[in-house]
C-alpha positions in Angstrom: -2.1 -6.5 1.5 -3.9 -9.5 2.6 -6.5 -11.9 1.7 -8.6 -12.2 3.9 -10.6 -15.5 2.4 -7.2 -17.1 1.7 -5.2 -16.3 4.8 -2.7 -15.2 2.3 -0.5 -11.8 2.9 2.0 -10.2 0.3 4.1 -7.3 1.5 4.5 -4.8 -0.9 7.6 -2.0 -0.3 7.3 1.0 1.7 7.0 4.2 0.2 8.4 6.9 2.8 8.1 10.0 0.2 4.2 10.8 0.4 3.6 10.4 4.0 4.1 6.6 4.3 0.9 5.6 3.7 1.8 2.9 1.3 3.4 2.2 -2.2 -0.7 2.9 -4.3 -1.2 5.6 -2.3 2.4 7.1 -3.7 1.4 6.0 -7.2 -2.0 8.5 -7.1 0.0 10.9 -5.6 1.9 10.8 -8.8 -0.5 10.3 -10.7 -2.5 13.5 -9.0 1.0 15.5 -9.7 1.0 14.2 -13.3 -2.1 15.9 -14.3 -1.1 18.9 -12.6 1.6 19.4 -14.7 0.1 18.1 -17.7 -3.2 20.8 -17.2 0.2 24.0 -16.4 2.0 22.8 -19.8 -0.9 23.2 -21.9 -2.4 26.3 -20.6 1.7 27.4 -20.9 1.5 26.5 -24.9 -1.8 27.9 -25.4 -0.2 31.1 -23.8 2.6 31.4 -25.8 0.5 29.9 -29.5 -1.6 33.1 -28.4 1.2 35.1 -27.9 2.6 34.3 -31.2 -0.5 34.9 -32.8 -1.0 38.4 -31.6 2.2 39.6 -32.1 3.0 38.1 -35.7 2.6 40.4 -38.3 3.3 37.6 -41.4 1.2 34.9 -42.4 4.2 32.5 -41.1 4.0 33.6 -37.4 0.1 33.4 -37.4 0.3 29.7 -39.4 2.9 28.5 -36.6 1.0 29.9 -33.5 -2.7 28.2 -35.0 -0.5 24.9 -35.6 0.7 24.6 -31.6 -2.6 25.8 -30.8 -4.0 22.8 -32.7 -0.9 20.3 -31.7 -1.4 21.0 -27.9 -5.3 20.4 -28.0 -5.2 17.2 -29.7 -2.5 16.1 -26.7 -4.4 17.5 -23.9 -6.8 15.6 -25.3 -5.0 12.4 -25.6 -3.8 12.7 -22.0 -6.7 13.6 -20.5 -8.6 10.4 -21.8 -5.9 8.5 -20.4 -6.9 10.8 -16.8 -10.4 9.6 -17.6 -10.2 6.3 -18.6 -8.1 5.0 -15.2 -10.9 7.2 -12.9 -13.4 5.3 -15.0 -11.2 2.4 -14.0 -10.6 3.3 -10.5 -14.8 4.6 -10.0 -16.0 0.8 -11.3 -13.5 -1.1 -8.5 -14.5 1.4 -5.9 -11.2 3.3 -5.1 -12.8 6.8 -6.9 -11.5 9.3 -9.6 -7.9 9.5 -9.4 -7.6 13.0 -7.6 -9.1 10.3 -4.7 -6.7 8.1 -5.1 -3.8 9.2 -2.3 -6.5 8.9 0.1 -8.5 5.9 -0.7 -5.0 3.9 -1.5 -3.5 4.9 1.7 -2.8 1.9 4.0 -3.0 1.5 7.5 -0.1 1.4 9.5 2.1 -0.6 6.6 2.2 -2.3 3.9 0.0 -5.2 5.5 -2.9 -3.1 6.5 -5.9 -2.2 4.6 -7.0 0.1 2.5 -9.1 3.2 3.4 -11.5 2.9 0.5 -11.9 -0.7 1.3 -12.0 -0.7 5.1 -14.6 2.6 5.0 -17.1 0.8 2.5 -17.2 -2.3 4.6 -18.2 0.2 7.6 -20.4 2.3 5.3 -21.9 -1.1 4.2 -23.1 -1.9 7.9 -24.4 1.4 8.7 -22.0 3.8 9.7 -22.0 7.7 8.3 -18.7 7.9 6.1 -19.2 11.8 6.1 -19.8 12.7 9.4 -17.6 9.9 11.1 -13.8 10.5 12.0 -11.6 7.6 10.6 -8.5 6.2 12.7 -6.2 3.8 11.8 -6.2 1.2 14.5 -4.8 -2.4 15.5 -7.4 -4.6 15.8 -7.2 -6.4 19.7 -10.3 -8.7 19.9 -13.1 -7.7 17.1 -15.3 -9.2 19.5 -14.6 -6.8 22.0 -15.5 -3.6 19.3 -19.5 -4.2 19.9 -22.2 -5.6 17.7 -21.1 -2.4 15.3 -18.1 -4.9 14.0 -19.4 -8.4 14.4 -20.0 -8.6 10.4 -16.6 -6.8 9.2 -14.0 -9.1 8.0 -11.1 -7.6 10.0 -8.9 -9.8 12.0 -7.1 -10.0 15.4 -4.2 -8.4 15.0 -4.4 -6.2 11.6 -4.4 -2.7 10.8 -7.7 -1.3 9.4 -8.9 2.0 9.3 -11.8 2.6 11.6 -15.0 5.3 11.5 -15.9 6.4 14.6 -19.1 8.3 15.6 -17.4 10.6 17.3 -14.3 12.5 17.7 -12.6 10.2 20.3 -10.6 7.5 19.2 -12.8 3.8 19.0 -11.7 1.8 22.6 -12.6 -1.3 23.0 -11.3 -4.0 20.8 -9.0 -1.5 19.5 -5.7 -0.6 20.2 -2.6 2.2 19.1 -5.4 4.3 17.4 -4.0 7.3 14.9 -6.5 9.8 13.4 -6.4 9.7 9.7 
């Protein structure tokens, strides 16, 4: 990750296990998992508080199955306000709602280059379509050779940044070891 204003660069580790595209993009990944498993266990206890509800005949069975029913809302609750509060988070800094988050965290090439959310907003700033453009993760040669598209984007000679093109070919000029996204 580097800043650009500061000429100041801090590697952070690699992250091999969810595609390599960088150690935040592994942590939404997580994250992403995390509330998949959180949403199976409580439709799992709701299941089986139902379950015991139906089939108890006592005023026992019926008491414990209303009591999970009640116990597992008032978690799913508690952990889904956590889920909202960090996409709240995450929406006000720009990287999205956390199901977003493996994508816009991803980084190009390594640990040094930039982030998708980042380097597509910059782009989407100047004028290019974010939904009908292809992105590509591409070492920057000479910005000054990428066309009056690039002159205002802060990318520098000889750094990783994802890169929109208009269309399905890879940019060329100015741009070298291109990789669709």
């Amino acid at each position: 990750m580097c800043f650009v204003g500061l000429d100041v660069c801090i590697n952070l580790p690699e992250v091999g296990l969810f595609k390599g595209q960088g150690f935040f993009s592994a942590i939404g990944y997580v994250l992403t998992i995390l509330l998949g498993v959180l949403l199976v266990i409580w439709v799992g206890y709701s299941i089986y508080a139902g379950y015991k509800i139906v089939t108890s005949s006592m005023a026992k069975g019926l008491e414990e199955g209303v009591n999970i029913i009640k116990n597992i809302w008032i978690g799913i609750s508690m952990g889904l306000a956590f889920f909202a509060v960090i996409s709240l988070i995450g929406g006000m800094l720009g990287i999205g709602d956390i199901t977003r988050w493996h994508t816009n965290l991803s980084q190009c090439h390594d640990a040094t280059g930039g982030f998708y959310f980042k380097d597509v907003q910059e782009q989407v700033v100047l004028g290019f379509p974010e939904d009908t453009s292809v992105a590509y993760c591409c070492q920057v040669t000479t910005i000054e050779a990428a066309g009056p598209d690039f002159k205002d984007v802060s990318f520098k000679n000889g750094t990783y940044h994802y890169i929109l093109s208009k269309t399905d070919s890879a940019p060329s000029p100015g741009f070298n070891e291109c990789v669709k996204f």
